[in-house]
N, C-alpha and C positions, 0 to 999 in steps of 0.2 A: 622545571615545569610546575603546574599549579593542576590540582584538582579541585573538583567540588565533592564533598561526602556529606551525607545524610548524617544529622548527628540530634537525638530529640526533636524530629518535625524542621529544624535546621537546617542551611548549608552554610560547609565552612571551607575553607581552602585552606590548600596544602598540596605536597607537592604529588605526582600523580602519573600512574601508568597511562599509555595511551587505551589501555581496555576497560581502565574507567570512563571513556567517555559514553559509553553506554548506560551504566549505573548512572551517569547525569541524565541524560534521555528517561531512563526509567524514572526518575524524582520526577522531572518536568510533566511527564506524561500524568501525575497525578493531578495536575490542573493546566484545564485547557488551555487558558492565555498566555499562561509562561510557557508551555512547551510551543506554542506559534511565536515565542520568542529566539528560541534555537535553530530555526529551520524559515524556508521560504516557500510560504504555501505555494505553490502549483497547481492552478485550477484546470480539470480534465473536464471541458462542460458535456464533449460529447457521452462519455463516460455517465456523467452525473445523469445527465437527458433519459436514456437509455435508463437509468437505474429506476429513476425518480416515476417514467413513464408506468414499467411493469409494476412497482410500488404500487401504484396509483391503480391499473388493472384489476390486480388482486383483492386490492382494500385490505381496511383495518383487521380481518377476521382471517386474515391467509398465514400461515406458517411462519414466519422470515428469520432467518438465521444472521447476521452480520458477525463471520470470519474472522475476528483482527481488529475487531471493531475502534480499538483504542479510545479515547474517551471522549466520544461522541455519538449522538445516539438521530439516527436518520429520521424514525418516525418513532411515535409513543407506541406501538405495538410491536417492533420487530426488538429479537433477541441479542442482547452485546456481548459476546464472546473473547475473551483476552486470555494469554497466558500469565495475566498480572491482574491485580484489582486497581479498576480506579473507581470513580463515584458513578459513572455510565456505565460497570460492567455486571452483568444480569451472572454468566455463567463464567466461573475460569478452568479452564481447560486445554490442553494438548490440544491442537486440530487434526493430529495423525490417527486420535483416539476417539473421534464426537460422541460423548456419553445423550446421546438422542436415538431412538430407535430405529432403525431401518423402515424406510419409505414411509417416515412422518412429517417432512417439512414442504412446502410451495416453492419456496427459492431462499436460495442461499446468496450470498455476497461476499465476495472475499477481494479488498483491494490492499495493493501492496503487502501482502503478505508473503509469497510463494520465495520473493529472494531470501526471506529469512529463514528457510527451511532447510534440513537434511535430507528431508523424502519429498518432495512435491508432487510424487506419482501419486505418494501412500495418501494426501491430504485431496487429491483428486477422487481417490477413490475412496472415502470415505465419504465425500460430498455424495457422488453416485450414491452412495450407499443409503444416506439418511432422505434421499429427493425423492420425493411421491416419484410418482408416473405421471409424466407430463411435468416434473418438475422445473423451474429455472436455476441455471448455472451463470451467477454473472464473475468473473474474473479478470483483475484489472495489474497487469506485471509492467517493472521497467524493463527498457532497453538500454538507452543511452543514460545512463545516471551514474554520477560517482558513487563511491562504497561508502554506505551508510548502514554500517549495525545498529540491530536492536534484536537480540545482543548480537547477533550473526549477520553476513549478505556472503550467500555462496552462488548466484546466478541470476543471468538475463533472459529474457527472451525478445526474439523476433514474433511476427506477426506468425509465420510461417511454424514455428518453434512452438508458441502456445498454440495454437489451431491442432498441431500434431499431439501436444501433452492434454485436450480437450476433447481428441478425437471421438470417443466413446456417446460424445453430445451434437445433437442435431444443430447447427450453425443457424443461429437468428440475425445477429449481427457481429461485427468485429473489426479491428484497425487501430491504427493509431489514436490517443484519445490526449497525449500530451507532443505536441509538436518539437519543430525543430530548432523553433526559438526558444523552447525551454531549455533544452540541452544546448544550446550554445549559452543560455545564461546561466545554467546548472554547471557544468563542464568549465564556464569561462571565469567564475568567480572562484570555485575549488581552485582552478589554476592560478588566480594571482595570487590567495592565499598561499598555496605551495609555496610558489617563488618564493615570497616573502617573508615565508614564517621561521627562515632560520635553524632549522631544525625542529623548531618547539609547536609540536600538532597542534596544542592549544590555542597559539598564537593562529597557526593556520587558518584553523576553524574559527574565527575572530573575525581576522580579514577578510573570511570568505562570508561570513555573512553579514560581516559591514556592507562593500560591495554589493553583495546583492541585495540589500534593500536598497542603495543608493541608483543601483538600475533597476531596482524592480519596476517600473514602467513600460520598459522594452516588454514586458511576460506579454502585456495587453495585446501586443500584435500577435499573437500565439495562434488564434483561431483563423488568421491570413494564410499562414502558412499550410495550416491540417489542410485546406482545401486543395493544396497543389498534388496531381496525379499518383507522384510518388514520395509523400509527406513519409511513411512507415522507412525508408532507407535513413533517416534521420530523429525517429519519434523519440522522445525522451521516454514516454508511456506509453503501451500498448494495449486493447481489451480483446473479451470474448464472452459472449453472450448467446446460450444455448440453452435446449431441452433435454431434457432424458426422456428419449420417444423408443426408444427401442433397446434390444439386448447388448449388453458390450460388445466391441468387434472380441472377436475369437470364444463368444461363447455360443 
């Protein structure tokens, strides 16, 4: 097998655990273009909709926290939070930890973070913790998707699943927000890479996102699908989007 290691702002190959491919992930993350070379964006627009709406609500002068932010920054005024530096990130921190004070933020944002975590309750309640009154909660988890560290992936959730791990938050909206053509194309390209790769994850990972850029045109009919009744039994992506209007249940 081959890796890639950071060597003087470099990369070199050699040969390579599979738990290095994370440590590539983390390199690429430090510039944007090349880490959308690694992976196949997956656009969630209802997701984005929703985000981009309350953004827009609040305005320039509202609190905003972005969770996970990775290295991209939503608007010129909201906060980028990472456990890593890249050239987008304002604050780096633990999310189980938020060095932010109790009920000073407007809303928070956290997408695709929650599979990469050991406590996801702890990081919920931490959020509660730092959201005004009246705060927003937007939280965007896979369902159907293959295992992708960075550096971890220990959980899914269902619509039903996050809704219960949110409970504490008044429900504004929520649902699937990446369909079921994503997961068949997410799901279908990891699969020919498996077969194919021989044993060698590298190679896996290779094939799998040759393939999926070679169908990445299928992803376009994504938003056909979200429409049908029961889209969430099959969602690649799932959201939730709530208030803090009142006290936690059980207190």
């Amino acid at each position: 097998m081959l890796t890639v290691v950071e060597e003087q702002g470099t990369v070199s190959l050699r040969h390579f655990r599979p738990m290095q491919i994370p440590r590539l992930k983390r390199y690429f993350r430090q510039h944007r273009w090349l880490y959308a070379l690694i992976g196949c964006p997956y656009p969630a627009r209802r997701w984005t909709r929703q985000v981009n709406h309350l953004l827009d609500r609040l305005g320039p002068d509202a609190h905003v926290l972005d969770l996970g932010s990775g290295n991209h920054r939503r608007r010129s005024h909201v906060i980028n939070l990472e456990i890593i530096a890249t050239p987008q990130v304002d604050v780096i921190a633990d999310g189980h930890t938020l060095p932010f004070r109790s009920e000073s933020l407007d809303m928070i944002i956290c997408e695709a973070v929650l599979e990469h975590v050991q406590q996801p309750e702890r990081i919920i309640a931490e959020i509660w913790r730092v959201l005004k009154p009246d705060g927003y909660a937007c939280v965007a988890v896979p369902f159907l998707q293959g295992f992708h560290a960075s550096p971890h992936d220990y959980q899914r959730y269902t619509v039903p699943g996050l809704e219960y791990l949110m409970r504490d938050f008044t429900k504004l909206a929520g649902g699937p927000c990446a369909g079921p053509i994503v997961t068949l194309h997410w799901i279908g390209r990891e699969w020919i890479g498996l077969l194919f790769s021989f044993g060698s994850l590298w190679l896996g990972k290779a094939i799998s996102l040759l393939i999926g850029w070679i169908t990445y045109p299928l992803v376009w009919l994504d938003p056909l699908t979200l429409r049908l009744p029961h889209a969430h039994i099959l969602a690649s992506a799932v959201y939730f989007i709530g208030r803090k209007t009142s006290l936690k249940n059980g207190d």
